[in-house]
C-alpha positions as CSV (number, residue, x, y, z in Angstrom):
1,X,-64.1,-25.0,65.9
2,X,-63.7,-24.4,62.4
3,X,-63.1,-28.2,61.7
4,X,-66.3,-28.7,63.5
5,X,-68.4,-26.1,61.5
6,X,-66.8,-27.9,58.7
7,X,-68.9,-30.8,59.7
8,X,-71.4,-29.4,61.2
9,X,-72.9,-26.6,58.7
10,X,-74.2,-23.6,60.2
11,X,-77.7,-24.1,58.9
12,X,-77.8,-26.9,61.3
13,X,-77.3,-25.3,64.3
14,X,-80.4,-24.9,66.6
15,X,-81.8,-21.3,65.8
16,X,-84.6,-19.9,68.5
17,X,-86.9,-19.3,66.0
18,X,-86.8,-23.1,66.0
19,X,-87.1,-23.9,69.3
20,X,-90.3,-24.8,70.6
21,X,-92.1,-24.0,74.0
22,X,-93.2,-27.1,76.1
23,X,-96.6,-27.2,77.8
24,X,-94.5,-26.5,81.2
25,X,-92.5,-23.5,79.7
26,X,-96.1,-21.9,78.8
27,X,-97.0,-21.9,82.0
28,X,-94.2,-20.1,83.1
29,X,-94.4,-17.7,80.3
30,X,-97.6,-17.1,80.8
31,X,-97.1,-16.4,85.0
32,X,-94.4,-13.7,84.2
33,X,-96.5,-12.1,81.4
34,X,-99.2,-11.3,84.6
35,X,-97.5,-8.2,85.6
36,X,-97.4,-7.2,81.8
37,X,-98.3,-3.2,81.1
38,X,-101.3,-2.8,79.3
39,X,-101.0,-2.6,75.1
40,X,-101.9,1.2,75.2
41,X,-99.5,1.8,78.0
42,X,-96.4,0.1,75.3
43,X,-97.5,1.2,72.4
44,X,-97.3,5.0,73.7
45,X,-93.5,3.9,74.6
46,X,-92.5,2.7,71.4
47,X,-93.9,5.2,70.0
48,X,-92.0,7.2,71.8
49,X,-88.9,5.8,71.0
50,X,-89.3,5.2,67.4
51,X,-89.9,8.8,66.7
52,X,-88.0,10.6,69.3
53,X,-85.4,8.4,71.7
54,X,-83.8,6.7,68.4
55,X,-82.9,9.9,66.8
56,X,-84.7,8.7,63.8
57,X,-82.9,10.3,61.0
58,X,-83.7,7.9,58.4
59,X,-87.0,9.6,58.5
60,X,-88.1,11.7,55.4
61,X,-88.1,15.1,56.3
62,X,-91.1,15.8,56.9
63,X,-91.3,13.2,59.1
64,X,-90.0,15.7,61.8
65,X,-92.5,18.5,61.4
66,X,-93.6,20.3,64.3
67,X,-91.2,17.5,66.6
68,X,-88.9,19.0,69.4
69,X,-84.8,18.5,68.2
70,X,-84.4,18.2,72.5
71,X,-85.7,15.0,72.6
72,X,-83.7,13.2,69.5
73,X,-80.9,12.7,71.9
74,X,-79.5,9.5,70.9
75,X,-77.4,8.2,68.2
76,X,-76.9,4.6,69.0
77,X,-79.0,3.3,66.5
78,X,-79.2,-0.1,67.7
79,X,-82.6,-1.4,66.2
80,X,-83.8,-0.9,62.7
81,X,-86.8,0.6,63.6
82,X,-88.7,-0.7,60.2
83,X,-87.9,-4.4,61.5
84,X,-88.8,-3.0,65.1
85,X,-92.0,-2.0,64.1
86,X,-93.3,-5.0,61.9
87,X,-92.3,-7.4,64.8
88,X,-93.7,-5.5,67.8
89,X,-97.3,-5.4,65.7
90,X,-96.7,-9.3,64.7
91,X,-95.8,-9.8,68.1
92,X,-99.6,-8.5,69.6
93,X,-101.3,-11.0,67.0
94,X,-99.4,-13.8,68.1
95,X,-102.5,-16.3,69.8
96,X,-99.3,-17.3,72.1
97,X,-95.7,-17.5,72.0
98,X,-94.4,-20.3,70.0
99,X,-91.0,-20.0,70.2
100,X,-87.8,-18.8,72.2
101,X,-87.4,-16.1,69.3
102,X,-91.0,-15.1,70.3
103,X,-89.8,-15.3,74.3
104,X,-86.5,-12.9,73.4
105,X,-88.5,-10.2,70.9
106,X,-90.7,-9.6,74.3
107,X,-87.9,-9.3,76.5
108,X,-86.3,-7.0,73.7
109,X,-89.6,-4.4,73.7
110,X,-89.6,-4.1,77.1
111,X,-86.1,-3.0,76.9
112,X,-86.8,-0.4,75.3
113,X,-90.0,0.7,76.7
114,X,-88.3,0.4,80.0
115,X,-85.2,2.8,78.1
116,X,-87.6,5.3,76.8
117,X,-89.4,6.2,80.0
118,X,-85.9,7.1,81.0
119,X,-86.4,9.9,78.8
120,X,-90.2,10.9,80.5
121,X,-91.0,13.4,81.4
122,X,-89.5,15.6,79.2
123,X,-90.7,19.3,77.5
124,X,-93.1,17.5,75.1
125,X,-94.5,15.2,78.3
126,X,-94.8,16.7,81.5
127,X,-96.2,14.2,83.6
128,X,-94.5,11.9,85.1
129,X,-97.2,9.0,84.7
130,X,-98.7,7.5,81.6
131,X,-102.9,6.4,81.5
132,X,-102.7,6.9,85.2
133,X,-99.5,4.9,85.7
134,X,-96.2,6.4,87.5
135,X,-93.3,5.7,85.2
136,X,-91.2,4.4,88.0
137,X,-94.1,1.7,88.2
138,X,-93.9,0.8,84.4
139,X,-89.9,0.1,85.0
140,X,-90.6,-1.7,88.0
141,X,-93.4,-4.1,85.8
142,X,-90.9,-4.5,82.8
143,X,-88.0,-5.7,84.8
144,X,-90.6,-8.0,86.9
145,X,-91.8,-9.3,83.4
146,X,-88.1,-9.4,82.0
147,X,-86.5,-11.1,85.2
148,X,-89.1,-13.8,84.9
149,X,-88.4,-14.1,80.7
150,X,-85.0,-14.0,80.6
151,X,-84.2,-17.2,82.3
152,X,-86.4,-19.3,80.1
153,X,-84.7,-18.1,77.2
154,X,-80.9,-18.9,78.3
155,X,-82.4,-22.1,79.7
156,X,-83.2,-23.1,76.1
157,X,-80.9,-21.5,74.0
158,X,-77.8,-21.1,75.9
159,X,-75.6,-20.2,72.8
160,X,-77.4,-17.0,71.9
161,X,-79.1,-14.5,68.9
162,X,-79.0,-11.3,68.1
163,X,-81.8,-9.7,69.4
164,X,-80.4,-11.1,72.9
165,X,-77.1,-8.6,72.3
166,X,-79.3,-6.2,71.2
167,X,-82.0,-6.2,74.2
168,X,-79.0,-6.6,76.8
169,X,-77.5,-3.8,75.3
170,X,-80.3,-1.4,75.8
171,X,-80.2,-2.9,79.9
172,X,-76.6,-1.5,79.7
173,X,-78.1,2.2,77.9
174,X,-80.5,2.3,80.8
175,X,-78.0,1.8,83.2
176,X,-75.9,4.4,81.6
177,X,-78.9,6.9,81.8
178,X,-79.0,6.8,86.1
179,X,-74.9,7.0,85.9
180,X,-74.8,3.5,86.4
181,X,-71.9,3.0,84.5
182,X,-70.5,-0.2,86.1
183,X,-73.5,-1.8,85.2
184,X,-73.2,-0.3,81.7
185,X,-69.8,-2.4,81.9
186,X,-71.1,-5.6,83.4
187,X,-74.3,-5.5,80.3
188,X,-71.6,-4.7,77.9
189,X,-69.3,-7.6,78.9
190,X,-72.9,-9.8,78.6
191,X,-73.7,-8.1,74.7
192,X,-70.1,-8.8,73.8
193,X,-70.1,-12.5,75.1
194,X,-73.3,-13.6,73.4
195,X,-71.8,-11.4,70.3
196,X,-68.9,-13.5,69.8
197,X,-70.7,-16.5,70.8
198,X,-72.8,-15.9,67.5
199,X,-70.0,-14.6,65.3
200,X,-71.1,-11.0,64.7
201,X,-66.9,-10.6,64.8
202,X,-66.5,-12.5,62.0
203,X,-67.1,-12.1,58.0
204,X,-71.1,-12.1,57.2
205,X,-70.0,-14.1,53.9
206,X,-69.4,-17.3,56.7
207,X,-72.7,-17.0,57.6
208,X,-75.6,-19.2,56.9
209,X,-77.3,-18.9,53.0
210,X,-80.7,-18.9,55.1
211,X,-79.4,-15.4,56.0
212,X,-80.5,-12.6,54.7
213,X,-78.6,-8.9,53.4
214,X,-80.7,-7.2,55.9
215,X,-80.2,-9.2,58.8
216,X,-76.1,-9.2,57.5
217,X,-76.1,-5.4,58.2
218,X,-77.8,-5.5,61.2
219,X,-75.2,-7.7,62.4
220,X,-72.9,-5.5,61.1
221,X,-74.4,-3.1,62.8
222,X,-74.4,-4.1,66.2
223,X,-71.1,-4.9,66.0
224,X,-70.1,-1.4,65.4
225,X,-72.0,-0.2,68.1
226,X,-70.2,-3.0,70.4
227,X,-67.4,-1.9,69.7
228,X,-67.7,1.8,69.9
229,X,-69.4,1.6,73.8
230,X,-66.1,-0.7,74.5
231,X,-63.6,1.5,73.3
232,X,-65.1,4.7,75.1
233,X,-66.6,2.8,78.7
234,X,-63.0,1.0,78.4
235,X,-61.0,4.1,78.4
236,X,-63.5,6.1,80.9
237,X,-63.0,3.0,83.8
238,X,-59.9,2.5,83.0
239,X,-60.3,-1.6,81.7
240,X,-59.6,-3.5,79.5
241,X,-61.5,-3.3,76.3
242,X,-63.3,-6.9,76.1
243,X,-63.0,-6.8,71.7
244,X,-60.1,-7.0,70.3
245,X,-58.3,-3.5,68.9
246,X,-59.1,-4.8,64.8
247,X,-61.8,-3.4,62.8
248,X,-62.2,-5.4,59.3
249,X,-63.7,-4.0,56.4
250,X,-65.9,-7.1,56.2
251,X,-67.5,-6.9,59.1
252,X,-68.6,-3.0,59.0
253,X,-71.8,-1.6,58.0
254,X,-72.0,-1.4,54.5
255,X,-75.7,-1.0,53.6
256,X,-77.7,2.3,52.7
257,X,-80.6,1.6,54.2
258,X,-83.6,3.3,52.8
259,X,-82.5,4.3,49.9
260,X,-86.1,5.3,48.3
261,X,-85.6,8.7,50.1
262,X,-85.7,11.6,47.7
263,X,-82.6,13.6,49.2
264,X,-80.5,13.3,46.6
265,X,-77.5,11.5,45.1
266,X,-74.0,11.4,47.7
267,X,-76.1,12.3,50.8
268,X,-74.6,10.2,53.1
269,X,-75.9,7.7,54.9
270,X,-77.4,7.6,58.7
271,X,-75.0,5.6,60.0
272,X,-71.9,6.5,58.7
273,X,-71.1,9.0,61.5
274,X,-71.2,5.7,63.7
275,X,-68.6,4.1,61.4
276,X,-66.3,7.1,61.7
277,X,-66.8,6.6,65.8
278,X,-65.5,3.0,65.5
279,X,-62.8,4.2,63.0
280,X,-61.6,6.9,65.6
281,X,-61.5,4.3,68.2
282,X,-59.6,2.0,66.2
283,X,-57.2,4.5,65.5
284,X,-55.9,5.2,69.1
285,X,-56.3,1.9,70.3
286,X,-53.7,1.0,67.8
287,X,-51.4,4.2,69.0
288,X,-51.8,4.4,72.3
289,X,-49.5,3.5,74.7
290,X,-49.4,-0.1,76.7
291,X,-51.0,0.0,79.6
292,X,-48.6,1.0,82.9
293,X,-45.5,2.5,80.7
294,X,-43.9,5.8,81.5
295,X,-45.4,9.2,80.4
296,X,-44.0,10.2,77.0
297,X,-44.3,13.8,76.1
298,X,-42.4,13.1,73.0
299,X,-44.7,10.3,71.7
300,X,-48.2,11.9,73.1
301,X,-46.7,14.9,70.0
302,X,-45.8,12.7,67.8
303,X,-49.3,10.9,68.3
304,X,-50.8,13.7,68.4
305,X,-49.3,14.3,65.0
306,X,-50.0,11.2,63.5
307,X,-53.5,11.8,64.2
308,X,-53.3,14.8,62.3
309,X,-51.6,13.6,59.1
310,X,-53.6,10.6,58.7
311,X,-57.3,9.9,60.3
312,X,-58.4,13.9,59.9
313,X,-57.6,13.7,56.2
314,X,-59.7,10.8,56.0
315,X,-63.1,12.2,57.4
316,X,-65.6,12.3,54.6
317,X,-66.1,16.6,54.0
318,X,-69.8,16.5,55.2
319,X,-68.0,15.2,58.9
320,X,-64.6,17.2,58.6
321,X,-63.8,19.9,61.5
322,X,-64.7,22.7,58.7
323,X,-67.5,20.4,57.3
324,X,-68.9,20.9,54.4
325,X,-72.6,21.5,55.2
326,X,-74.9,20.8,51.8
327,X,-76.8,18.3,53.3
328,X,-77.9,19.7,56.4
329,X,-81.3,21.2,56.1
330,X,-82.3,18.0,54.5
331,X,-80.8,15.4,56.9
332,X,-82.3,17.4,60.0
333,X,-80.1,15.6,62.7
334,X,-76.6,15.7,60.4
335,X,-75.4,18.8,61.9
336,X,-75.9,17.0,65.7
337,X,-74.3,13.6,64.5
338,X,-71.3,15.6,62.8
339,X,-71.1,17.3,66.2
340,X,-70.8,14.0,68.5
341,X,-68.1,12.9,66.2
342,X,-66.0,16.3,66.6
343,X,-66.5,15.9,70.1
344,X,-65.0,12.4,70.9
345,X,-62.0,13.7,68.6
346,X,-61.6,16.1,71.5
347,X,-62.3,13.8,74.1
348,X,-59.2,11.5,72.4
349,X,-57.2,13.7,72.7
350,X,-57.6,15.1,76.1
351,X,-57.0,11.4,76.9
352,X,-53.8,11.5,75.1
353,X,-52.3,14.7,76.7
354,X,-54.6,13.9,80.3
355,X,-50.8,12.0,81.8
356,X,-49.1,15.2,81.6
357,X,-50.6,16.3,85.0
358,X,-49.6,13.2,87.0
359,X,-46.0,14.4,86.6
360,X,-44.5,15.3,89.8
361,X,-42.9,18.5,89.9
362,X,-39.7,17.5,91.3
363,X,-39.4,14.8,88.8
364,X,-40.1,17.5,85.9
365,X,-37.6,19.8,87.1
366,X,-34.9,17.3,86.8
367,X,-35.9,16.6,83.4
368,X,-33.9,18.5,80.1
369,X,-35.0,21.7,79.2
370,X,-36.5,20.5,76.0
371,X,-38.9,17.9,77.9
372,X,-40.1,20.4,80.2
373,X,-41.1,22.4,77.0
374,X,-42.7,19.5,75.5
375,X,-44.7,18.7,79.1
376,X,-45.9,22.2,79.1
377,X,-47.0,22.1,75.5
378,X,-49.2,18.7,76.4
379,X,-50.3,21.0,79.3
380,X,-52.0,23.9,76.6
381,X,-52.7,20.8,74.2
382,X,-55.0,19.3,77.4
383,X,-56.1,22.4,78.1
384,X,-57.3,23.4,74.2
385,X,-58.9,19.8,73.7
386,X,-60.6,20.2,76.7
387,X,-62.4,23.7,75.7
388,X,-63.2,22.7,72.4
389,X,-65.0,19.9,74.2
390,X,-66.9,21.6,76.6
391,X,-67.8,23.8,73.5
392,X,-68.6,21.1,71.5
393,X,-71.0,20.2,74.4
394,X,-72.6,23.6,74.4
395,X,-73.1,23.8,70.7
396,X,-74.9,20.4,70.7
397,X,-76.8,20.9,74.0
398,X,-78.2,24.4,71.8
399,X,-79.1,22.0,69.0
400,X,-80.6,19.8,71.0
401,X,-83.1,22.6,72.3
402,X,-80.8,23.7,75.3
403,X,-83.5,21.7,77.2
404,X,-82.9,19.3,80.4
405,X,-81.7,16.2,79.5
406,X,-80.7,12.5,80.5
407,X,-78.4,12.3,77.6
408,X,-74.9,10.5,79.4
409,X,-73.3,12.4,75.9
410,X,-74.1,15.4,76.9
411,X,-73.2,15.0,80.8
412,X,-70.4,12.6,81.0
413,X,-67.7,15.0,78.3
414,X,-69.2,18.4,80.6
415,X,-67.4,16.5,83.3
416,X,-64.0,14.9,81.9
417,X,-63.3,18.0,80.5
418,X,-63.7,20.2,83.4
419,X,-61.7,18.3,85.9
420,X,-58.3,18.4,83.7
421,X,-58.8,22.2,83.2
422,X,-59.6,22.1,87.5
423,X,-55.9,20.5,87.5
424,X,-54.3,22.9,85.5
425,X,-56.0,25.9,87.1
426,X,-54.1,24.7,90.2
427,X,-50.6,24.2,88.4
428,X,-48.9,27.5,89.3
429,X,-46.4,27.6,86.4
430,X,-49.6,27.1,84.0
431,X,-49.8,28.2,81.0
432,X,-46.2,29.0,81.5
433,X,-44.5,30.5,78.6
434,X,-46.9,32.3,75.3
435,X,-45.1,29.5,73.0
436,X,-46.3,26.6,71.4
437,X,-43.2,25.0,71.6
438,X,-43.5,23.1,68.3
439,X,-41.5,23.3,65.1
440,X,-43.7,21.2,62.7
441,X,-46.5,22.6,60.7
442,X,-49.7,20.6,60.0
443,X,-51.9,20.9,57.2
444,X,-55.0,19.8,59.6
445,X,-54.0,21.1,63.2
446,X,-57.6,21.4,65.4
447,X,-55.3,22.3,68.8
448,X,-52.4,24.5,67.3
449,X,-54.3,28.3,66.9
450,X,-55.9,27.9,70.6
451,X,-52.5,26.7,72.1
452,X,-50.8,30.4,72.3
453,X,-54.3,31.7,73.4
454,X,-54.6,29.6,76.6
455,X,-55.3,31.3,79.9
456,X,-55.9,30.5,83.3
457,X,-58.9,32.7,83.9
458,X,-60.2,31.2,80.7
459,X,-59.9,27.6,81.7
460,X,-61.4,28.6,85.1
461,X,-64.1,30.4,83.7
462,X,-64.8,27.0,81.6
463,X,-65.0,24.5,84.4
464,X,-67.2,27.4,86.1
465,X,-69.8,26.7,82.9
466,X,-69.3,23.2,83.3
467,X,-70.2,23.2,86.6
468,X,-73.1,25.9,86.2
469,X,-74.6,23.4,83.4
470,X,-74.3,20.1,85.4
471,X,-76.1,21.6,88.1
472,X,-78.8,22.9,86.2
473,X,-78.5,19.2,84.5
474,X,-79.0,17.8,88.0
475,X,-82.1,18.5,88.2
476,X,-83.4,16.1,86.3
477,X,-80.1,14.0,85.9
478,X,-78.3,11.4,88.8
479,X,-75.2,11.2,86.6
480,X,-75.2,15.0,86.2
481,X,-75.9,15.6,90.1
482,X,-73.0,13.8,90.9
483,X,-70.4,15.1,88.5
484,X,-71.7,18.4,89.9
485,X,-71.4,17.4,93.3
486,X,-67.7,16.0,92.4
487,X,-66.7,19.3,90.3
488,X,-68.2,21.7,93.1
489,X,-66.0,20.2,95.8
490,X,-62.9,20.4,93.4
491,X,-63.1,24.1,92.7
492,X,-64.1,24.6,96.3
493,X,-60.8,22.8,97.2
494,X,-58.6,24.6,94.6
495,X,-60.0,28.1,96.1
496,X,-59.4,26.8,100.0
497,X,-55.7,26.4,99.6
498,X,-53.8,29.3,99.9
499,X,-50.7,28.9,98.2
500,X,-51.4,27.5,94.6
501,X,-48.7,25.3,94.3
502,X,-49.9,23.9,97.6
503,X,-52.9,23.0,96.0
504,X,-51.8,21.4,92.9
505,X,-49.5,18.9,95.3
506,X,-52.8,18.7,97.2
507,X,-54.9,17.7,94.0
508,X,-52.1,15.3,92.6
509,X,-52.4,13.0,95.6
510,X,-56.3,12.8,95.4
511,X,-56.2,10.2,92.5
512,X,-59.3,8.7,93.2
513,X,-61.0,12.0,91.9
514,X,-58.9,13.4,90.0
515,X,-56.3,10.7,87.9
516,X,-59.2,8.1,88.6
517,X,-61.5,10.9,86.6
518,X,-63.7,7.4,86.0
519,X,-64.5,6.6,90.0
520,X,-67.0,9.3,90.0
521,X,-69.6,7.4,87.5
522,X,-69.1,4.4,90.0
523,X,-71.7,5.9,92.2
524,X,-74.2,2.9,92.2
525,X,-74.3,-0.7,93.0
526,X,-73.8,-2.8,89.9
527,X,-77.9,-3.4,89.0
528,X,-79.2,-7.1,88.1
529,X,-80.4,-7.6,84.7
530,X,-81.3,-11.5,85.1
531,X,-78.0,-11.2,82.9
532,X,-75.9,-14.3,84.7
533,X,-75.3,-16.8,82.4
534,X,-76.2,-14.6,79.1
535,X,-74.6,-16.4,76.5
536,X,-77.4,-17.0,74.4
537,X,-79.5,-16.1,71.0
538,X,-81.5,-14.3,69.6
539,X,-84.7,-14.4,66.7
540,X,-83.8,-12.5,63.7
541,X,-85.9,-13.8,61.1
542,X,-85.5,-13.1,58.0
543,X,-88.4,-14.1,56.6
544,X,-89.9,-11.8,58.3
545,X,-88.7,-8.6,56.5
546,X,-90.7,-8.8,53.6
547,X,-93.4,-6.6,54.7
548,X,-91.2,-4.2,56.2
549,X,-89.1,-2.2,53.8
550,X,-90.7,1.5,52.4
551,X,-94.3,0.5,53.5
552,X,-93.5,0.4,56.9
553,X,-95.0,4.5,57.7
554,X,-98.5,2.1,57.6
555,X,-97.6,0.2,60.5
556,X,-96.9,4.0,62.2
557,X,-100.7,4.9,61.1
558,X,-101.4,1.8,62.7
559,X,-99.5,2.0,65.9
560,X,-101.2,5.8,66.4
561,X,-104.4,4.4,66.6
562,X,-103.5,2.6,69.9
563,X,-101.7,5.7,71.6
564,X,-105.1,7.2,72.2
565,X,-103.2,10.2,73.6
566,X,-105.8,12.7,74.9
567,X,-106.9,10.0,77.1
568,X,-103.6,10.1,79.0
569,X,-104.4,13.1,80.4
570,X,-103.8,17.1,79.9
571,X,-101.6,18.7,82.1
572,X,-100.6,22.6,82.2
573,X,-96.6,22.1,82.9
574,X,-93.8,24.6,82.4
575,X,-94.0,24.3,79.1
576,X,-97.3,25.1,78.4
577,X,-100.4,23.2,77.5
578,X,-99.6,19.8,76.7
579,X,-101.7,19.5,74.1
580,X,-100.4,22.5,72.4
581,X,-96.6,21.2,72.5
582,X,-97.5,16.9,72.2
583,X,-100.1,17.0,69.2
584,X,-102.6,14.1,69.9
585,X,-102.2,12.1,66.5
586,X,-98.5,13.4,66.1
587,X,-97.5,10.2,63.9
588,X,-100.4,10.6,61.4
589,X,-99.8,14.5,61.1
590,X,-96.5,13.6,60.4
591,X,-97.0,11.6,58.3
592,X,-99.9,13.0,56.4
């Protein structure tokens, strides 16, 4: 391929901005665009997600005045919302689309329209329709209107774009909202495809000159996300990662984007606590164990260890586990994203010490003295990276308002954490000896105060919050209803056996709940997403950013116009008056 690129420049492959619609493929365009919501209906959406889904912490300040922290719940940061804007308003004064890059940015909006309502209704929104229209009937019209686009577009451009990763990605988000995680998987393995297909793996300097910085970090961008999702849906099902385990310098983010932001100098940017994701990822990809070798106590310490020595001294001070905390009451959402990032450190590690409770005890006992020690001290290593998980969770799910939520990163960690502390609650010889069993000392050691502190009842009492909060999750929740469902059947089963040895044999042999922690998000079908055959592109113009950049809060004063929000309706919910918590022009009072 290389030799071929050699003669075949880059600038002369067929881009979709390029490729032109036929009489014939109008038609067909047009007959899916029938069952297309109405503009006031979208606009309210991407609205919607702009200023609350994307956790938009690029925002100035005061951007976020009189906003409600529950409902900036997500972190992916897939879409530069500028760009996102100034295409969805080129997009309605379009007299008709032109182009497969016109065919893809639709397809793309209705992703995340489709996404948002995920979110709906929520403590801001009540209702559970929009203008009159049930939000299970606006996901039903953008997957009728998506299943009838998507085709078309990998009929003509078979090789692929960005905005086609990004758009399938958000299909694999929504999955993961309705604990549809194997579709999360199958959407993932379509963004990664269409993502190598385009090179976002490789350097941005081999990319075409037409190509602009913006668009490079984008790229770059995605990419990063890609790869984070794979690590963490990889290790959760128990696969096979689809991207490779290296992570180049060249082809992370690198940009500040929106720098004109009066915070001051050294604040850092929004997206570096995504980069440290990837960078944690990378790490115990390259340390982990192959796949199907025998438990290791020795090497899950020295691991353990490594990790200690080397990426924790690395973590910028505004991200450390004793962060230093200057910036937060001017980057409003810092303290959450600091607080997803100290949580999957936890979660890495309770996957590194998780294999100490598949041991068999007869096989343990048989073991030297000093590798029984070791095994137990994995055992209050779990047990301490679980609780500081579940309390990472609690601290975040405060921040975020303490509110219901659909957020998989607040319900999936509630429930991998619990389950291990379930299975060591039923280990009769646990905590076993007051100990820590270690000789080394560690300049950064998050696990080694809580080791000689860990109890039974204390675990116990944990996966009793766990399952207390999923249940109240439930309510609004799928994912969380049956993790709860899952959790409540475990700790019924540890209570029902009498002798508690009994029941950790008992427990051992269930491996589909308990070692196969990732069978419970496999509780739905694998969903369509007109994703077969998804190898394709996707329009990122970059001609098209001029107008964009740090005028782009007019396009908001635009959009609001459209939302006409006190014709959707007023409603008296829990919450209160809607008017009184969902201001009517809330874009142009933020802004203005």
């Amino acid at each position: 391929m290389a030799l071929v690129r050699k003669l075949v420049p880059e600038d002369d492959s067929p881009d979709a901005r390029d490729i032109a619609i036929t009489t014939e493929v109008a038609a067909e365009i047009r007959k899916a665009l029938k069952s297309m919501l109405s503009r006031s209906i979208l606009d309210f959406l991407v609205r919607y997600f702009v200023t609350k889904v994307n956790w938009f912490d690029t925002l100035p300040q005061v951007l976020f005045k009189g906003t409600d922290p529950f409902t900036h719940h997500r972190i992916d940061q897939l879409l530069y919302p500028p760009w996102f804007l100034g295409q969805y308003q080129r997009w309605w004064s379009l007299d008709k689309l032109s182009s497969v890059a016109d065919v893809e940015f639709t397809i793309l909006f209705l992703r995340v329209c489709h996404y948002a309502s995920q979110f709906l209704p929520s403590p801001t929104y009540t209702i559970d329709s929009i203008k009159g229209v049930a939000l299970a009937d606006i996901r039903t019209s953008c997957d009728d209107v998506i299943s009838g686009l998507a085709p078309i577009c990998i009929r003509l451009d078979p090789r692929g774009s960005l905005i086609r990763v990004q758009h399938t990605a958000f299909a694999g988000l929504g999955s993961m909202c309705v604990g549809r995680m194997n579709a999360f998987w199958e959407a993932l393995s379509c963004s990664t495809r269409v993502a190598q297909q385009i090179g976002l793996h490789l350097d941005t300097m081999t990319l075409a000159s037409s190509v602009d910085e913006l668009e490079k970090e984008m790229r770059r961008r995605t990419f990063c996300n890609l790869y984070v999702w794979d690590s963490y849906l990889s290790k959760r099902l128990e696969r096979i990662p689809f991207l490779s385990d290296g992570l180049s310098a060249e082809i992370m983010p690198q940009m500040h984007l929106l720098p004109n932001i009066d915070i001051g100098a050294g604040a850092p940017d929004v997206f570096t606590e995504r980069v440290l994701r990837a960078q944690l990822a990378r790490f115990w990809r390259s340390h982990s164990p192959a796949k199907g070798s025998e438990y290791d106590a020795i090497g899950a310490e020295e691991r353990y260890e490594n990790f200690c020595s080397t990426f924790l001294q690395t973590i910028p001070p505004v991200f450390a586990l004793e962060p230093d905390k200057q910036w937060d009451d001017r980057l409003p959402t810092l303290p959450m994203q600091r607080q997803l990032l100290h949580m999957a450190i936890f979660e890495f590690l309770c996957w590194n010490f998780t294999p100490a409770l598949v041991q068999q005890a007869d096989q343990v006992k048989h073991l030297p003295g000093y590798k029984q020690v070791l095994i137990s001290h994995n055992k209050k290593a779990l047990a301490v990276a679980a609780l500081k998980l579940l309390e990472g969770v609690s601290t975040l799910h405060m921040m975020m308002g303490g509110a219901h939520t659909r957020f998989a990163g607040i319900i999936v960690p509630i429930f991998e954490a619990a389950v291990p502390l379930l299975c060591l609650c039923a280990d009769k010889n646990f905590p076993g000896d007051t100990g820590d069993g270690r000789s080394h000392t560690l300049k950064k050691d998050p696990l080694g105060v809580g080791i000689s502190n860990v109890t039974r009842s204390g675990c116990m009492q944990a996966a009793w919050d766990a399952l207390n909060r999923l249940q109240t999750l439930a309510e609004v929740s799928s994912m969380a209803e049956v993790g709860a469902r899952t959790l409540n059947r475990l700790i019924d089963r540890l209570h029902s056996t009498p002798p508690l040895a009994q029941a950790f044999e008992d427990l051992n042999g269930e491996a589909d709940v308990i070692t196969q922690v990732s069978e419970t998000w496999r509780c739905d079908p694998t969903q369509g997403y007109a994703m077969e055959g998804y190898q394709a592109n996707s329009p990122f113009d970059s001609t098209r950013y001029t107008n964009v950049g740090s005028d782009w809060e007019e396009m908001l004063r635009d959009l609001t116009g459209s939302f006409e929000l006190e014709d959707i309706g007023s409603h008296d919910g829990i919450y209160g008056p809607i008017d009184e918590v969902y201001p009517q022009a809330l874009i142009s009072d933020l802004i203005n």
